[in-house]
C-alpha positions as CSV (number, residue, x, y, z in Angstrom):
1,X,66.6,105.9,75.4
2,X,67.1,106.8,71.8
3,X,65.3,109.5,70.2
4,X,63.7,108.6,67.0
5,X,62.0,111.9,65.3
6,X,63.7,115.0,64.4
7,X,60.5,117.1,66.0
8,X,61.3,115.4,69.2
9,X,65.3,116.0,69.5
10,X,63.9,119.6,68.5
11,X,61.5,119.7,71.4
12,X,64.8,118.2,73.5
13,X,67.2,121.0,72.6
14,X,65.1,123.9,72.5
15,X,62.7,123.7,74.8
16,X,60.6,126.4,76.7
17,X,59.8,126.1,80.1
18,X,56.4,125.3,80.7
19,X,55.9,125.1,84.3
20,X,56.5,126.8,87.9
21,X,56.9,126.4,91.4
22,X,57.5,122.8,93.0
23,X,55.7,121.2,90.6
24,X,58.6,122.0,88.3
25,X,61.4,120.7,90.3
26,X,59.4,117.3,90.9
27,X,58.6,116.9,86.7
28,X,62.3,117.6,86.4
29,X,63.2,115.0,88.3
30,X,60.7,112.1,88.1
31,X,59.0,112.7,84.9
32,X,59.2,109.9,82.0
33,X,58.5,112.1,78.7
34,X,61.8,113.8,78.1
35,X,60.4,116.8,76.7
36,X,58.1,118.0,79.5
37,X,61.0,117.0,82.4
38,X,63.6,119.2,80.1
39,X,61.3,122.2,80.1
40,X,60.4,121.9,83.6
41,X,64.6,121.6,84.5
42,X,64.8,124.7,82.2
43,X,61.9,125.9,84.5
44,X,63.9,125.4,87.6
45,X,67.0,126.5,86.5
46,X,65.6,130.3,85.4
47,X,63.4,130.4,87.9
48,X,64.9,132.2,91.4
49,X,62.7,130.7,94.0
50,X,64.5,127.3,93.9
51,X,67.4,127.0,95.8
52,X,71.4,126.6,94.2
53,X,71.4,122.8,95.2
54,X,67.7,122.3,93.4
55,X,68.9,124.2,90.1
56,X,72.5,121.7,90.2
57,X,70.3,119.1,89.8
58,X,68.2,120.6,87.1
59,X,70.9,121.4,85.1
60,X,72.6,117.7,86.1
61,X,69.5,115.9,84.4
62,X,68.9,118.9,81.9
63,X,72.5,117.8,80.8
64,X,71.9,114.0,80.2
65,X,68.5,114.9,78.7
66,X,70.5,117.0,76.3
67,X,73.2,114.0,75.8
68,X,70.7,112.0,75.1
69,X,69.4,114.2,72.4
70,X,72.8,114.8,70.5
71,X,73.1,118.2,72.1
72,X,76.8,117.4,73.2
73,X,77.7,121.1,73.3
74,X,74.8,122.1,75.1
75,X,75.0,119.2,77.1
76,X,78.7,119.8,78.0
77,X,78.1,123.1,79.4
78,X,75.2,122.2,81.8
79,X,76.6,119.3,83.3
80,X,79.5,122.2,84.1
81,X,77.3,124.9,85.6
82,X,76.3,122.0,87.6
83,X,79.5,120.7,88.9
84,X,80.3,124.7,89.5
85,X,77.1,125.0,92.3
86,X,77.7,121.0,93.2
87,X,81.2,120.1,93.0
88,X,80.5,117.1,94.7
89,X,78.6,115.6,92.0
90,X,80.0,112.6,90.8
91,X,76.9,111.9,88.9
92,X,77.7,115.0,86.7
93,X,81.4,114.3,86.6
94,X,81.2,110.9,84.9
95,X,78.3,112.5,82.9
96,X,80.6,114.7,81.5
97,X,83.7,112.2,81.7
98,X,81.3,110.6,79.2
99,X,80.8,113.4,76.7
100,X,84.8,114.3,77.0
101,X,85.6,110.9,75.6
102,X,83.1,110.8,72.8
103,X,84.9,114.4,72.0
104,X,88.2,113.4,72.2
105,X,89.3,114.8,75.4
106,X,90.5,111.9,76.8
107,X,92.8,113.7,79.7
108,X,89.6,115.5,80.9
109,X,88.0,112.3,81.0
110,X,90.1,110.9,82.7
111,X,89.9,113.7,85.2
112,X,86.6,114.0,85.6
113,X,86.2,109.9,86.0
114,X,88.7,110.1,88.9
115,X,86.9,112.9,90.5
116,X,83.6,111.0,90.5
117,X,85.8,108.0,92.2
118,X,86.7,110.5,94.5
119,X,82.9,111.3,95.5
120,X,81.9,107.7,95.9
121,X,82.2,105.2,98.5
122,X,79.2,102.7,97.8
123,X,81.2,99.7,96.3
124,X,78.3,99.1,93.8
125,X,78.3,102.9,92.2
126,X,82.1,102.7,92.1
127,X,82.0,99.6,89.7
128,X,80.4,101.5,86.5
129,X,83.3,104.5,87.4
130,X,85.9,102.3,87.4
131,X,84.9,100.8,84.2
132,X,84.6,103.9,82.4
133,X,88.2,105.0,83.5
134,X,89.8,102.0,82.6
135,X,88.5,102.0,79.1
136,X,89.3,105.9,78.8
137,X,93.0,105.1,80.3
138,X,93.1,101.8,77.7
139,X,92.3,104.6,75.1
140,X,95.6,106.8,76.7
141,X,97.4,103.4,75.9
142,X,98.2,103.2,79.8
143,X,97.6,99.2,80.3
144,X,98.6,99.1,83.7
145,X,96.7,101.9,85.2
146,X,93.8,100.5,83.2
147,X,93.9,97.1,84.3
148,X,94.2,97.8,87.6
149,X,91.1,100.0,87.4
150,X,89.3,96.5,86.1
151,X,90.9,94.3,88.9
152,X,89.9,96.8,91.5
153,X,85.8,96.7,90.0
154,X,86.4,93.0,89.5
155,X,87.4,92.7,93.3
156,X,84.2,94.7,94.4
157,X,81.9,93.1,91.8
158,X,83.0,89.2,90.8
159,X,79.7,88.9,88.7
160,X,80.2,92.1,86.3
161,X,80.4,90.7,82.6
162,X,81.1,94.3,81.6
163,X,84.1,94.8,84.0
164,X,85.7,91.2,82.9
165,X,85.0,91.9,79.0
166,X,86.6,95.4,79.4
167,X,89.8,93.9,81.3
168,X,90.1,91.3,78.1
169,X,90.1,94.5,75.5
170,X,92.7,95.6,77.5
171,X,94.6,92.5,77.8
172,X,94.3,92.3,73.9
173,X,96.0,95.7,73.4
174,X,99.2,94.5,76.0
175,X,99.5,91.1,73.8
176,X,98.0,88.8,76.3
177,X,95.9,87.0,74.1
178,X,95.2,83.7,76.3
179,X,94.4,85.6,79.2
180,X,91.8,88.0,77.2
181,X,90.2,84.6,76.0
182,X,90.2,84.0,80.2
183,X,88.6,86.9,80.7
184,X,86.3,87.3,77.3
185,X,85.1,83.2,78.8
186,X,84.3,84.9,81.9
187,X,81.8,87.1,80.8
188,X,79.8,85.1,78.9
189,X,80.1,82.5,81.5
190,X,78.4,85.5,83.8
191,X,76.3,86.1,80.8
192,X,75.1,84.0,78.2
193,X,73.7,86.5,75.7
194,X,76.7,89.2,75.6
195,X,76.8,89.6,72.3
196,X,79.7,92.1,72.3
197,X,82.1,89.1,74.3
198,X,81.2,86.6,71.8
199,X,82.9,89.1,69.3
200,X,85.6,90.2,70.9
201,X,86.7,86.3,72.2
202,X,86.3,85.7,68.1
203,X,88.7,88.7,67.1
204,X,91.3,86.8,69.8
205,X,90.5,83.5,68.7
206,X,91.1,84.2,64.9
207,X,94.7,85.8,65.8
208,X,95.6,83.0,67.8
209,X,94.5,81.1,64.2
210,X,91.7,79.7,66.1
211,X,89.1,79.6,62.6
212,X,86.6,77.4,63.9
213,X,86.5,78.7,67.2
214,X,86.5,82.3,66.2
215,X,83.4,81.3,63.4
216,X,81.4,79.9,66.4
217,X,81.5,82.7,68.4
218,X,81.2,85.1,65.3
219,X,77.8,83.5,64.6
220,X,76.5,83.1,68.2
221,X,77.4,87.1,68.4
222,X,75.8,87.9,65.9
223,X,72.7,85.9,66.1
224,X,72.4,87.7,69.1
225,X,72.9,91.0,67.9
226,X,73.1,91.3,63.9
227,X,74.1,94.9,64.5
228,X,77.9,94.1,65.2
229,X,79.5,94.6,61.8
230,X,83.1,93.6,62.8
231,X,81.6,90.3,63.7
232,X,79.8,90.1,60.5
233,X,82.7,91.2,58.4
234,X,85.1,88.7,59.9
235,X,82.3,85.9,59.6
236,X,82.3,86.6,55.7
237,X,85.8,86.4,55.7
238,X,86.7,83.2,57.7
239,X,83.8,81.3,55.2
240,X,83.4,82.9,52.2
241,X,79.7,84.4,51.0
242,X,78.9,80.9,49.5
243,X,79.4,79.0,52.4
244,X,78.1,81.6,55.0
245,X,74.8,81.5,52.7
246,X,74.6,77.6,52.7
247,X,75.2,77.8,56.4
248,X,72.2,80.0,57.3
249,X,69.9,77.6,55.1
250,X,70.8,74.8,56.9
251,X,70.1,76.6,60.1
252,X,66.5,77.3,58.8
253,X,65.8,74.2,57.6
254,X,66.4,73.0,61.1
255,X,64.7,75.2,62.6
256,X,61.7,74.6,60.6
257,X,62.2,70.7,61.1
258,X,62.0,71.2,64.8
259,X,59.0,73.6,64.8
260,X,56.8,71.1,62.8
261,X,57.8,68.7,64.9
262,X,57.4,70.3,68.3
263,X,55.4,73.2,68.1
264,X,53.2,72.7,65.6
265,X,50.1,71.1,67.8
266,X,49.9,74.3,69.5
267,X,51.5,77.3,67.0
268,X,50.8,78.5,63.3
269,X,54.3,77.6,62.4
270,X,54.1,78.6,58.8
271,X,54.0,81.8,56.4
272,X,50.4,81.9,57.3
273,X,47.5,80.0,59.2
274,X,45.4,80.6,62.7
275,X,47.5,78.7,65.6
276,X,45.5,75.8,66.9
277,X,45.6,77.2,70.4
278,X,44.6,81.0,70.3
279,X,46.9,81.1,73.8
280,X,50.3,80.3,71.4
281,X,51.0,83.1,68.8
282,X,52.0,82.4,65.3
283,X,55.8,82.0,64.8
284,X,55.6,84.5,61.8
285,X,54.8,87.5,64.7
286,X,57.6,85.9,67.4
287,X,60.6,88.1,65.5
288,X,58.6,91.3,65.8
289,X,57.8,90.4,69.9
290,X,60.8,89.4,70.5
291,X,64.4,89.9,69.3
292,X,66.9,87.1,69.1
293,X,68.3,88.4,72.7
294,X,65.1,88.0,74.5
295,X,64.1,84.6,72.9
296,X,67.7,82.8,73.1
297,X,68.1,82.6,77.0
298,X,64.7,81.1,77.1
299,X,64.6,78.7,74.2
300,X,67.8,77.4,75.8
301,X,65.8,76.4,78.8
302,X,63.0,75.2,76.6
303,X,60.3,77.6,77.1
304,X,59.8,80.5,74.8
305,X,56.4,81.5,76.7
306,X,54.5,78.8,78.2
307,X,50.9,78.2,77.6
308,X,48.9,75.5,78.9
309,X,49.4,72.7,76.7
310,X,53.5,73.7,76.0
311,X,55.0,70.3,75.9
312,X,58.7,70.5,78.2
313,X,61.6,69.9,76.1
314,X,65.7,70.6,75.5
315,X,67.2,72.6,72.8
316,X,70.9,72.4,71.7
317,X,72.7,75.4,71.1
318,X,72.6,74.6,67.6
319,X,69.0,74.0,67.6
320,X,68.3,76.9,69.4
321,X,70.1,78.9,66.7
322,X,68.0,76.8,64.4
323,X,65.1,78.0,65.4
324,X,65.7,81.0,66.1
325,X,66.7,81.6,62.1
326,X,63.4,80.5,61.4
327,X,61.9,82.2,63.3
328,X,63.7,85.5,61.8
329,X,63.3,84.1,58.3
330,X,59.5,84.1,58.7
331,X,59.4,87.8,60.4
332,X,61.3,89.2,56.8
């Protein structure tokens, strides 16, 4: 969840409780606004009728409420007066293993990460841990220990994409460059629309002196999440402005090519115009439904979001980033 007004992180940090009795401890625990369940966690934690496990817990989720909300500090030092009445917690450990690493305390991390591990047995929870404490022992610059955190969460979970694309960051740091590719493949071959593997295979790829491969999966990263800068820096850099510019037009071009020829029975395909069937929206409002993420793994498969009257048809990669681009370009 991110937290998008200032009055809001306010209401997060600083609030009051507002409520009482067991209807507190059940809005602390199930309820959606983030606001009312931190005041009603604040409620149950100053509040002595509620029992030492029932105010861990409130402090637990008052704690990732508080992450959530930038208050690290505040954060840091519920999560610990829970682990102090719940020491078993390994929710609240690699809560705080979390908030250690983004502070720089990369021992306690790694600490707190192998306590939660300690706390688990369900092969599914330990994935995520084992995850976490392999990046936070990659930061420590201990390869080893950090790949064999990876190999162990690879063992238990064959289909993570996260665990495989964390094992090839790894890999890169020892030198291994083929086998990173290996495992940077993997994940996208798990899943198609990880943006962040796309990247990371194009940082190898380019230092293996790989230029067209690493452009490819530059441009597929980013046009499935234009928020990764390193991708987007090292794009402009492999082609040069000029060319990255001519590039993009052509992708539009084709993308409009396609939709007059394939969607336009149905869809408004232009700047402006009512769509001939009122069941198909306009292309111009597709880029404000739906992000390049949602609408790649479909347009791959041929259907965006079928109506009645959608014709069946096959999209290249190449025209799916076609039309995707048009579609964008008409959304700005």
């Amino acid at each position: 969840m991110r937290i998008g007004s200032i009055a809001l992180l306010t209401s997060l940090v600083f609030a009051s409780p507002g409520l009482a009795g067991s209807d507190a401890l059940e809005t602390c625990r199930l309820e959606r606004d983030a606001a009312e369940r931190l005041a009603a966690c604040t409620a149950v934690i100053e509040s002595p009728e509620f029992q030492a496990t029932e105010r861990a817990l409130a402090f637990r989720v008052r704690g990732e409420l508080r992450v959530m909300a930038g208050a690290i500090d505040g954060a840091l030092a519920d999560l610990s007066a829970a682990l102090s009445i719940s020491p078993d917690d390994a929710r609240a450990y690699a809560s705080r293993a979390q908030i250690e690493l983004t502070k720089g305390d990369v021992d306690a991390a790694v600490t707190d990460f192998s306590a939660a591990l300690s706390h688990t047995t369900q092969p599914a929870a330990r994935v995520p841990l084992l995850i976490g404490r392999g990046h936070t022992l990659m930061v420590k610059a201990l390869y080893d220990q950090a790949i064999k955190d990876l190999d162990e969460a690879i063992q238990l979970n064959p289909k993570s994409a996260s665990a495989y694309n964390h094992r090839g960051l790894i890999l890169r740091k020892k030198g291994d460059l083929g086998k990173a590719i290996e495992d940077y493949s993997m994940a996208i071959q798990i899943n198609p629309v990880y943006a962040l593997a796309y990247s990371n295979r194009g940082h190898v790829q380019e230092a293996l002196g790989k230029r067209e491969e690493a452009i490819a999966d530059f441009r597929r990263a980013l046009m499935l999440d234009a928020s990764l800068t390193s991708a987007s820096d090292r794009l402009k850099a492999l082609q040069g402005a000029s060319e990255l510019v001519g590039e993009s037009e052509r992708r539009i071009a084709l993308g409009k090519s396609l939709a007059e020829r394939t969607c336009a029975f149905c869809h408004a395909v232009g700047e402006k115009g009512v769509s001939p069937n009122p069941k198909a929206p306009p292309f111009r409002v597709l880029s404000e439904r739906h992000p390049a993420l949602s609408l790649r793994e479909p347009l791959s498969r041929g259907i965006a979001a079928p109506h009645d009257e959608m014709p069946k048809f096959e999209l290249s990669d190449d025209e799916v980033d076609g039309m995707i681009a048009y579609i964008n370009s008409l959304g700005g």
